[in-house]
C-alpha positions in Angstrom: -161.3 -10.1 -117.0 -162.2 -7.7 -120.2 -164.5 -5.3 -117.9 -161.5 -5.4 -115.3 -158.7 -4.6 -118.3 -161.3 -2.0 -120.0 -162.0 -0.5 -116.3 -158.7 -0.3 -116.1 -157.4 1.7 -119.0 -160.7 4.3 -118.5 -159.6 4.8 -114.9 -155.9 5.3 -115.5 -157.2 8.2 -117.3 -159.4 9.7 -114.7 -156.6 9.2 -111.9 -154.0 10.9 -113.8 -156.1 14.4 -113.6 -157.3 13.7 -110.0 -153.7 14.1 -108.6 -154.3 17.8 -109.5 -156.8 18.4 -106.2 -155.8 17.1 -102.6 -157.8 14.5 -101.3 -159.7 16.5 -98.1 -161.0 19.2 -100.8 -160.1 21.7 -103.1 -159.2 25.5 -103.6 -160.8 25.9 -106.9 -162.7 29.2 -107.0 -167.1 28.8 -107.6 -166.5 29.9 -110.8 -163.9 27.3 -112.0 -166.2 24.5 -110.5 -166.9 23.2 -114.5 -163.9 22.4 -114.5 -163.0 20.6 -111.6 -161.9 17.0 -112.7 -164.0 14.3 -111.3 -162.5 12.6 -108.6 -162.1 8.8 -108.4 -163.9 6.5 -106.1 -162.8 4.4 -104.1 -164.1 1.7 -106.1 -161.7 2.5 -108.9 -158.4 1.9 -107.2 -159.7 -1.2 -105.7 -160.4 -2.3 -109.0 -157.2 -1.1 -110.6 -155.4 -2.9 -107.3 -157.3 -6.3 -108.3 -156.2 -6.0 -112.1 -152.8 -5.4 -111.2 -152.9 -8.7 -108.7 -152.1 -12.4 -110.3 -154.5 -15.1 -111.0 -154.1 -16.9 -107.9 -154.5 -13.4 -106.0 -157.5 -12.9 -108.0 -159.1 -15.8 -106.8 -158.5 -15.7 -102.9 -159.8 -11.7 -102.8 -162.5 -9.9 -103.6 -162.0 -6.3 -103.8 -164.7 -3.1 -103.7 -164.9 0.2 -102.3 -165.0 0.8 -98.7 -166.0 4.3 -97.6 -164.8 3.9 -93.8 -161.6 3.5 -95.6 -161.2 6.5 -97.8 -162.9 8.4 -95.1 -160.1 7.4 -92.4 -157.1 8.1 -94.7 -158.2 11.2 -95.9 -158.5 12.3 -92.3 -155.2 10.5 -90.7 -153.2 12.5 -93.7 -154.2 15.6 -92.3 -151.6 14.8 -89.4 -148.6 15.8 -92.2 -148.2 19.9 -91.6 -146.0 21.4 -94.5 -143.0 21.8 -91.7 -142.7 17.6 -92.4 -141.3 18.6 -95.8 -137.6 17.9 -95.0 -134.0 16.3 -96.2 -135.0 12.9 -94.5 -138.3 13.1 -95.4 -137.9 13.8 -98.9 -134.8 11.7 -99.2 -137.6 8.8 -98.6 -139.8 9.6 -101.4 -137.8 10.7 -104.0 -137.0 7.4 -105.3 -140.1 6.5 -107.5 -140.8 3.6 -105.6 -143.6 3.0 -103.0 -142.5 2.4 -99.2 -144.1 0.3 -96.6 -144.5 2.1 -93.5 -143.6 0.3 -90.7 -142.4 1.3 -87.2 -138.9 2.8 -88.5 -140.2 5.3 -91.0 -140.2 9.1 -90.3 -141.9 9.9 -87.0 -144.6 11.8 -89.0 -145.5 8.3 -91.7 -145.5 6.5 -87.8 -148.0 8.6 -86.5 -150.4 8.8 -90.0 -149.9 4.9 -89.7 -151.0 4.9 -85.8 -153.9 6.9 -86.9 -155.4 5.0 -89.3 -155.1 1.8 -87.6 -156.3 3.5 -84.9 -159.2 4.7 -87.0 -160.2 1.2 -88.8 -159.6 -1.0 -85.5 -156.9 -3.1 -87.1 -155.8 -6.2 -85.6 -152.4 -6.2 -87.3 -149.3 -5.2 -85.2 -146.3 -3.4 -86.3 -144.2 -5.7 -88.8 -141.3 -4.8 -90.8 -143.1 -5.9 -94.0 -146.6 -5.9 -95.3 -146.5 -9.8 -95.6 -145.7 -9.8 -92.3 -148.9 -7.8 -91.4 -151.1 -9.8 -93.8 -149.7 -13.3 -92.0 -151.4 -12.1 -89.0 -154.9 -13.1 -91.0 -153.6 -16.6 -90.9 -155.5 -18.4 -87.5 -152.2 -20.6 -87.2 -150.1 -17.3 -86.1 -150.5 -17.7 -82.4 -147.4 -16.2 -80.9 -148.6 -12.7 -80.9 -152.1 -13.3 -79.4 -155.3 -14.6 -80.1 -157.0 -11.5 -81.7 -156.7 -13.9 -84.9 -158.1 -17.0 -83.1 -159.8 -19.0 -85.9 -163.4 -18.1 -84.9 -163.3 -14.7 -84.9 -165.0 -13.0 -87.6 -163.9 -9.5 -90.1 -160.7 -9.8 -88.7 -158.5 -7.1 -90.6 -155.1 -5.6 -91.3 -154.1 -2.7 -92.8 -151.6 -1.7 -94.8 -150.0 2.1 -95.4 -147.6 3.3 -98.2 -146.5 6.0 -99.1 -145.2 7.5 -102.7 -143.6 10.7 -104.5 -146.7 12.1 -105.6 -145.7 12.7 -108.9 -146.1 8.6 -110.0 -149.1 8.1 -111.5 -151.1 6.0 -109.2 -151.6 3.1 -111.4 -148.1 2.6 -111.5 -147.9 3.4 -107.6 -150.8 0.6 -107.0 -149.2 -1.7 -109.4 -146.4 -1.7 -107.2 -148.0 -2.1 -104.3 -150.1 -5.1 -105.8 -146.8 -6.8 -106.2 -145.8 -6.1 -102.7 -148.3 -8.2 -101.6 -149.3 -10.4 -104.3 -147.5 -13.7 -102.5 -149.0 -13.1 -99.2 -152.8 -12.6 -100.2 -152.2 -15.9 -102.0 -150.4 -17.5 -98.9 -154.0 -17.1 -97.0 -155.4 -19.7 -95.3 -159.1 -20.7 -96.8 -159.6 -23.3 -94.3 -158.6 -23.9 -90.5 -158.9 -26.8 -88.7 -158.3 -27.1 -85.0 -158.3 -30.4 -84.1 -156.7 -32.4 -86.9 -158.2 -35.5 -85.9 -161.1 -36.8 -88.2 -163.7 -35.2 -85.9 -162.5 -32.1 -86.0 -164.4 -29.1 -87.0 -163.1 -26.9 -90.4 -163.5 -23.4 -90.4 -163.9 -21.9 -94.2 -162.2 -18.3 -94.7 -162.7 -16.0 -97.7 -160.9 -12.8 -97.8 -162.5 -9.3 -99.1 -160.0 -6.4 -99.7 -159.7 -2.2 -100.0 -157.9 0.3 -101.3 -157.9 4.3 -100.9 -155.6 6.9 -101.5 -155.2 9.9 -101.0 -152.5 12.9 -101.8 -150.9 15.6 -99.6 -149.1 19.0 -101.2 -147.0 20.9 -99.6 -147.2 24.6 -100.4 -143.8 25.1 -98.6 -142.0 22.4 -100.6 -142.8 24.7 -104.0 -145.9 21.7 -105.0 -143.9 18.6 -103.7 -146.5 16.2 -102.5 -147.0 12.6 -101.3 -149.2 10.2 -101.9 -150.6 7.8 -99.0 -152.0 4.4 -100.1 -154.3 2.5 -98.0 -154.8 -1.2 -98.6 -157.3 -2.8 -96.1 -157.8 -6.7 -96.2 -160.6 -8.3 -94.3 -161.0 -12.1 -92.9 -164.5 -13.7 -93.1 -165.7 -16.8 -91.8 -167.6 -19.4 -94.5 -167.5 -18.9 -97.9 
């Protein structure tokens, strides 16, 4: 827990300077190239997301970088053309607070979500919350199918914020830690299908990822947004 709270508190640091570039690149000239900030890796919001998570979270999910992850975001977010800066849009993210984008945000969050789930093969369906998204790791949601079905292996859901892009991310993932806090710790480590005695027990452990990655909009005078990613996997045995 020190290295996490240490790792912390030098990355908050890093991630304040690297909301400067956009996440697909950079228009900093050769010759300014010394000075580029380095960027964060993926590595360092999934750490900052697990020191922000409580004990019991802590203990059900084990979170690292995942570059299939940061790839996919950067590339959904280049869906969001600067004519997507408008009233509604804006009106969203002006708040300070992190949104879940589910199927009644703005058509243009809808279609980065599509994208990236699109992108990382997630077996989550729309849900009006990002518990409800994460439930669908448990094997004992049947109604909507059997893509979760209990022996099925790296079964995965993904989750897609979005954020005024002038919160510092640590804040931003902080609040999206607490978002889902209750339902990582609401997994299921073990299944059992036949609940007699001679029924077989399937062991789960969960693994989890987070990206982000930050569009500005040279129309909206530097407005930007910032897109979070949070990717949680379902393994079979321990």
């Amino acid at each position: 827990m020190k290295l996490k709270k240490i790792a912390s508190l030098m990355l908050a640091g890093v991630m304040a300077v690297s909301m400067l570039t956009a996440c697909g690149g950079n228009t900093i000239s050769d010759d300014q190239q010394g000075n580029k900030p380095e960027e964060p890796t993926a590595s360092a919001y999934s750490t900052v997301m697990e020191s922000k998570l409580s004990a019991h979270a802590q203990d059900k999910i084990d979170m690292s970088d995942d570059a299939d992850l940061t790839a996919a975001l950067n590339y959904v977010v280049g869906n969001v053309g600067n004519n997507a800066v408008t009233q509604e849009f804006w009106k969203t993210m002006s708040d300070g607070r992190i949104h879940f984008i589910d199927g009644k945000a703005a058509p243009v969050l809808k279609l980065v979500n599509t994208k990236l789930y699109d992108k990382m093969s997630a077996k989550a369906e729309w849900e009006g919350s990002a518990t409800g998204v994460i439930n669908h790791l448990n094997p004992t949601k049947t109604n909507t199918g059997d893509y979760n079905y209990y022996t099925k292996n790296d079964v995965n859901a993904v989750l897609l914020y979005a954020v005024d892009g002038g919160v510092e991310l640590e804040n931003a993932i902080e609040q999206v830690a607490n978002d889902i806090d209750q339902a990582i710790v609401d997994l299921t480590d073990e299944y059992k299908l036949n609940t007699t005695s001679d029924g077989a027990t399937t062991n789960f452990h969960y693994t989890g990822s987070v990206a982000t990655c930050t569009k500005t909009f040279e129309s909206g005078h530097g407005l930007s947004v910032t897109f979070i990613a949070v990717e949680i996997v379902r393994h079979i045995g321990k």
